[in-house]
C-alpha positions as CSV (number, residue, x, y, z in Angstrom):
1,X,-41.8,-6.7,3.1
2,X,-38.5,-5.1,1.7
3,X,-35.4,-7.2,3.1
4,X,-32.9,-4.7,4.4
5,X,-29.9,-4.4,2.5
6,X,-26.7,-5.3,4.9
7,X,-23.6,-2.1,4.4
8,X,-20.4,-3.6,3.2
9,X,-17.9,-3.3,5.7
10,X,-14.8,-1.0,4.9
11,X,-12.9,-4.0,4.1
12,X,-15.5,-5.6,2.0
13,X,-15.5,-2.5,0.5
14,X,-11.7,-2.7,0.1
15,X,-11.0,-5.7,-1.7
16,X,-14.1,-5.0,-4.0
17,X,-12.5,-1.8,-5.1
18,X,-8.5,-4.0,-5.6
19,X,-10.4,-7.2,-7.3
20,X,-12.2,-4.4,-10.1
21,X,-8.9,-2.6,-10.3
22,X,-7.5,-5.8,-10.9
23,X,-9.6,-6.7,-13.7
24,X,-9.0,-3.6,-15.7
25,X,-6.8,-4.3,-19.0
26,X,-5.9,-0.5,-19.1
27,X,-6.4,2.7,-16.9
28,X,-10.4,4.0,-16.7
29,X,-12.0,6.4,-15.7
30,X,-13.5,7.2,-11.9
31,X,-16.5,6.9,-13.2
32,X,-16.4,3.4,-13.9
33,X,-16.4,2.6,-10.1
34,X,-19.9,2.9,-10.5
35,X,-20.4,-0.6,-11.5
36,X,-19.3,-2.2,-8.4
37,X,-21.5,0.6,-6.6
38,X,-19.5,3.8,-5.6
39,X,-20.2,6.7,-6.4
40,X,-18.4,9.4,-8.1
41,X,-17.1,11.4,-4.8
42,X,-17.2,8.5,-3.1
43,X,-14.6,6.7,-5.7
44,X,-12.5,9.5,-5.5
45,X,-11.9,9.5,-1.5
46,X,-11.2,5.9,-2.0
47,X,-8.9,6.7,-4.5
48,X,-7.3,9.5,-2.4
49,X,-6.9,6.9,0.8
50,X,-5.3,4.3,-1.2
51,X,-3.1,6.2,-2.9
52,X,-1.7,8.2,0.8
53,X,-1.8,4.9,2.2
54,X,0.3,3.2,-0.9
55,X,2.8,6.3,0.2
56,X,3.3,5.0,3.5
57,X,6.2,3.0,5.1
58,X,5.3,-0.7,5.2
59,X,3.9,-2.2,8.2
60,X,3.6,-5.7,9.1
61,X,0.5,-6.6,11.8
62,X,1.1,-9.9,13.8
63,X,-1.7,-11.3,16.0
64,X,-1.1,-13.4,19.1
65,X,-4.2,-14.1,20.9
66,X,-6.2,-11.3,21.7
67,X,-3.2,-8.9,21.3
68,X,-2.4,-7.3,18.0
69,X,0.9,-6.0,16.9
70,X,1.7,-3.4,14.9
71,X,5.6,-3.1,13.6
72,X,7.0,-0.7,11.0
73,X,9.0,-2.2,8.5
74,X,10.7,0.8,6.9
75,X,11.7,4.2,8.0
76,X,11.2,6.8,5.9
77,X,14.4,6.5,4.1
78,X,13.5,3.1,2.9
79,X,10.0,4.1,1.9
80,X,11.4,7.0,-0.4
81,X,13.7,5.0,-2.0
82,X,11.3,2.2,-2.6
83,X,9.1,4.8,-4.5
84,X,12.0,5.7,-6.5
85,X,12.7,1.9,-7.7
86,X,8.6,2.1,-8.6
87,X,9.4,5.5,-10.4
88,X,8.7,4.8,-14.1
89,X,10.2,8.3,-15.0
90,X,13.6,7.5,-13.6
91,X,15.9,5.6,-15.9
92,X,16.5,1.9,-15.3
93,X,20.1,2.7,-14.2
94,X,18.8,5.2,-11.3
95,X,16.2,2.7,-10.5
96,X,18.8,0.0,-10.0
97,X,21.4,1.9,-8.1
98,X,18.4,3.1,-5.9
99,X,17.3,-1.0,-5.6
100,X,21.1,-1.5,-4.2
101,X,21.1,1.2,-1.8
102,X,17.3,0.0,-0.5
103,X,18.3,-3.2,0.2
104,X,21.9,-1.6,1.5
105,X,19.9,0.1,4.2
106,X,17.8,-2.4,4.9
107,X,20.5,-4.9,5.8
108,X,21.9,-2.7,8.1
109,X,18.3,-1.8,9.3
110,X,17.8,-5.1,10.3
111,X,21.6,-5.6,11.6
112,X,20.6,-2.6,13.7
113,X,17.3,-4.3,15.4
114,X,19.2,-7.4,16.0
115,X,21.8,-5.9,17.6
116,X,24.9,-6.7,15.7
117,X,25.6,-3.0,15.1
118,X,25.6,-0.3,17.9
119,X,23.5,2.6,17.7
């Protein structure tokens, strides 16, 4: 008898592909994905997903009991500028007048929610 092989789910999945990114001293190729089991067009849709998701604004998901809640942490606004502080090709001066005006707008993000400015 053959025993039946269980899928990973798409989180196993997940933190396989992060813990062999992880592990990598230097950039590879695609290809190499094939040694924790993905194939080549497979890798690459991965790859693709990660990547849009990395784009994203932040979200932070808080469970209480059954219920699960989902709340966005940045507009767009602060999501742009945070991939401009993670934008190697911008000089360290542009980088760090972009960190002060993130964390600029996120103050008064967050002095917006709790009501200590008015919309």
């Amino acid at each position: 008898m053959s025993k039946k092989r269980r899928r990973r789910t798409l989180a196993e999945r997940a933190e396989s592909i992060f813990r062999f990114i992880e592990a990598q001293p230097e950039p590879f190729p695609k290809s190499e994905f094939q040694r924790i089991g993905l194939n080549p067009t497979t890798a690459e849709s991965w790859v693709r997903l990660i990547e849009y998701i990395q784009s994203q604004p932040r979200i932070r998901v808080t469970k209480m009991g059954a219920s699960t809640f989902i709340e966005k942490l940045e507009n767009r606004y602060l999501s742009m500028l945070r991939k401009r502080i993670l934008d190697s090709s911008l000089s360290m001066k542009e980088r760090s007048r972009t960190m002060d005006d993130y964390i600029s707008a996120l103050v008064t993000l967050e002095r917006i929610e709790d009501g200590r400015i008015k919309k």
